[in-house]
C-alpha positions as CSV (number, residue, x, y, z in Angstrom):
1,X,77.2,27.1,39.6
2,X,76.9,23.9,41.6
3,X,76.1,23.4,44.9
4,X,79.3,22.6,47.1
5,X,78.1,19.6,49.6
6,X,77.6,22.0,52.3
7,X,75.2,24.4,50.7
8,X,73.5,21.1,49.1
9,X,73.4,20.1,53.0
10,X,72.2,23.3,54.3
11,X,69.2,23.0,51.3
12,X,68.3,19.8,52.6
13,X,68.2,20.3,56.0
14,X,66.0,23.6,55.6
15,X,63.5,21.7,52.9
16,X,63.1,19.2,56.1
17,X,62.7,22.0,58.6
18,X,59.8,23.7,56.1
19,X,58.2,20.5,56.1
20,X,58.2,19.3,59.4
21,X,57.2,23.1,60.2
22,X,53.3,22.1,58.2
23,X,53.8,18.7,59.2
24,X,53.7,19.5,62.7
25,X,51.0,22.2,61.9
26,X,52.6,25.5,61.5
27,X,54.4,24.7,65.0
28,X,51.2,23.4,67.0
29,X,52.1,19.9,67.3
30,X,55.3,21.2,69.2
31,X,53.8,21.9,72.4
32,X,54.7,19.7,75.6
33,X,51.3,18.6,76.4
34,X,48.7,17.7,74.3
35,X,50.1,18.5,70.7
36,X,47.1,16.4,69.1
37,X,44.7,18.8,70.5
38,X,46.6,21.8,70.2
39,X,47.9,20.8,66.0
40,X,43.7,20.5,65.8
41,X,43.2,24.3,66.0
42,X,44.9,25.3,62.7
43,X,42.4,23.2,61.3
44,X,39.9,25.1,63.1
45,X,41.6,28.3,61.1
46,X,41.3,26.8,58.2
47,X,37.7,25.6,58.0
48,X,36.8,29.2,59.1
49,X,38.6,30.4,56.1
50,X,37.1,27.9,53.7
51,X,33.7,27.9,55.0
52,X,32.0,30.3,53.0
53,X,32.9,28.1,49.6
54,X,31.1,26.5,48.2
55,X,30.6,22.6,49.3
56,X,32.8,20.9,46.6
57,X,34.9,23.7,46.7
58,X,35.1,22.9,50.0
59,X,35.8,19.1,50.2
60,X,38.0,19.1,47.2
61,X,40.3,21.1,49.5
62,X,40.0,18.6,52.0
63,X,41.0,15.8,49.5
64,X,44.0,17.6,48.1
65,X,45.1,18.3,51.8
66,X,44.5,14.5,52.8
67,X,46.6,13.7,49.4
68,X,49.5,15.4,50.6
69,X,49.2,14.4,54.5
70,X,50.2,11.1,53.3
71,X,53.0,11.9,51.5
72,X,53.8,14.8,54.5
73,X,53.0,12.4,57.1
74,X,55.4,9.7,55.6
75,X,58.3,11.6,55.3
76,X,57.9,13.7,59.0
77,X,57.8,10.0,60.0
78,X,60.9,8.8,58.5
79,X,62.5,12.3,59.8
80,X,61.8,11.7,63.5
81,X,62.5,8.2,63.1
82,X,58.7,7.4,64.7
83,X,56.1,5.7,62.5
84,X,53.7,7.7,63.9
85,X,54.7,11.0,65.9
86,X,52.9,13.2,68.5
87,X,53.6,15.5,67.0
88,X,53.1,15.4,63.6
89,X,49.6,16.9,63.6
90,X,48.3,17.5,60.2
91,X,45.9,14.6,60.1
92,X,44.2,16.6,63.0
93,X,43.9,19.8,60.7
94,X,42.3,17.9,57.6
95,X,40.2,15.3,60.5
96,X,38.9,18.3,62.3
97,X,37.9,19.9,58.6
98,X,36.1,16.8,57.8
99,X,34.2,17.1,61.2
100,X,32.5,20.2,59.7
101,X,31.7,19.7,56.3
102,X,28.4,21.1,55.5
103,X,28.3,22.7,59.2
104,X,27.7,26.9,59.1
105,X,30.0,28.3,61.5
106,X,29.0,29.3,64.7
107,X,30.5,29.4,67.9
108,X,29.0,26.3,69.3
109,X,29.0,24.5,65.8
110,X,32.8,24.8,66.1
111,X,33.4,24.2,69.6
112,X,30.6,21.3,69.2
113,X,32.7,19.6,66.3
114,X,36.5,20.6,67.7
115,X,35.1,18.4,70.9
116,X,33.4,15.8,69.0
117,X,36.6,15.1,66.8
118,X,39.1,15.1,69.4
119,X,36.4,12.4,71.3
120,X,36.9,10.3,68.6
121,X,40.7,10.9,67.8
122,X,41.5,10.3,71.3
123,X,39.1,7.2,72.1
124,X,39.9,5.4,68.9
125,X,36.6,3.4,68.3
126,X,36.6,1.0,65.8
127,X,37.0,0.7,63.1
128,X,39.8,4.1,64.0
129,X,41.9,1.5,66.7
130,X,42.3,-1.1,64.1
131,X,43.0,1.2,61.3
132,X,45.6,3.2,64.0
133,X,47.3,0.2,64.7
134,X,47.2,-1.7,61.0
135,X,47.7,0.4,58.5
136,X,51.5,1.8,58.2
137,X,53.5,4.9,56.9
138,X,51.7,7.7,55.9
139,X,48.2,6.8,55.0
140,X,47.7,5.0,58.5
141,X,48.8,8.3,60.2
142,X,46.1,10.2,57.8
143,X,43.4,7.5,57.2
144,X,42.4,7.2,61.3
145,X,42.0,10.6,61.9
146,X,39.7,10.8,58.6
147,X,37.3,7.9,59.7
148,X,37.7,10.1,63.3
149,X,36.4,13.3,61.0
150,X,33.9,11.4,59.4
151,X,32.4,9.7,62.8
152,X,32.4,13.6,64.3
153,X,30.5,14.5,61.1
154,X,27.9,12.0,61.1
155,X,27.5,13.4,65.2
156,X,27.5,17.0,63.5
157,X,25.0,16.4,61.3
158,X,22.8,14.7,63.4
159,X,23.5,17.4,65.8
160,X,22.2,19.7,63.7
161,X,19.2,18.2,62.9
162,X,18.3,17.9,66.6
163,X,19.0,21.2,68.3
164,X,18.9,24.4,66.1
165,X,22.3,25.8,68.3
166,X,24.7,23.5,66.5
């Protein structure tokens, strides 16, 4: 049986709505006031569940969820007609899982890195302000938020080394 144009519609329309729902992690990115901070906690979640893997199990998760930010990212983009929205969030969630690679939970290890990647989402050092502002589409939403992830995890690291706490 085919699909009449409205059913088609209807398809299309809820394939858009279950992608803007991850795009805009799992609803986070929704909220009025600070949606990047708020779309950073299901990446929290997620590095709790993935912690206790094994470190390449680890970061290959982390690459395949940057792989498909792009692509997500793009097209939640193009959806809201905004080349980069507020609330599109998942670069947050695979940024704020860099920020803690190699790091053994703890309380402050995860309130240390959630702090130290939204420091450098939000002030945008270089080279993240010049890679936020020149590179387009999808990979310019994911790629600033990485080099964010990695700056946090170079401040986790050294963190670490410093005070036995983090």
């Amino acid at each position: 049986m085919r699909d009449t144009p409205a059913r088609a519609g209807g398809s299309l329309l809820m394939r858009n709505d279950i992608l803007l729902f991850f795009a805009q992690g799992f609803g986070t990115g929704r909220v009025p006031r600070a949606p990047g901070t708020a779309g950073t906690l299901p990446g929290v979640a997620l590095y709790l569940v993935f912690a206790g893997l094994p470190l390449v199990a680890y970061v290959g998760i982390v690459a395949v969820l940057f792989v498909i930010g792009i692509a997500l990212c793009e097209r939640a983009a193009r959806l809201l007609d905004d080349p980069d929205p507020p609330s599109v969030v998942w670069d947050e969630i695979v940024g704020v899982m860099i920020a803690m690679i190699g790091i053994a939970p703890s309380v402050a290890s995860v309130i240390a890195g959630f702090l130290a990647f939204r420091l450098f989402d939000i002030w945008k050092p270089w080279p993240i302000g010049w890679v936020d502002r020149r590179v387009p589409g999808g990979l310019g939403i994911m790629l600033d938020d990485v080099i964010a992830g990695l700056m946090a995890l170079v401040l986790m690291h050294l963190g670490q080394a410093l005070w036995t706490w983090i």
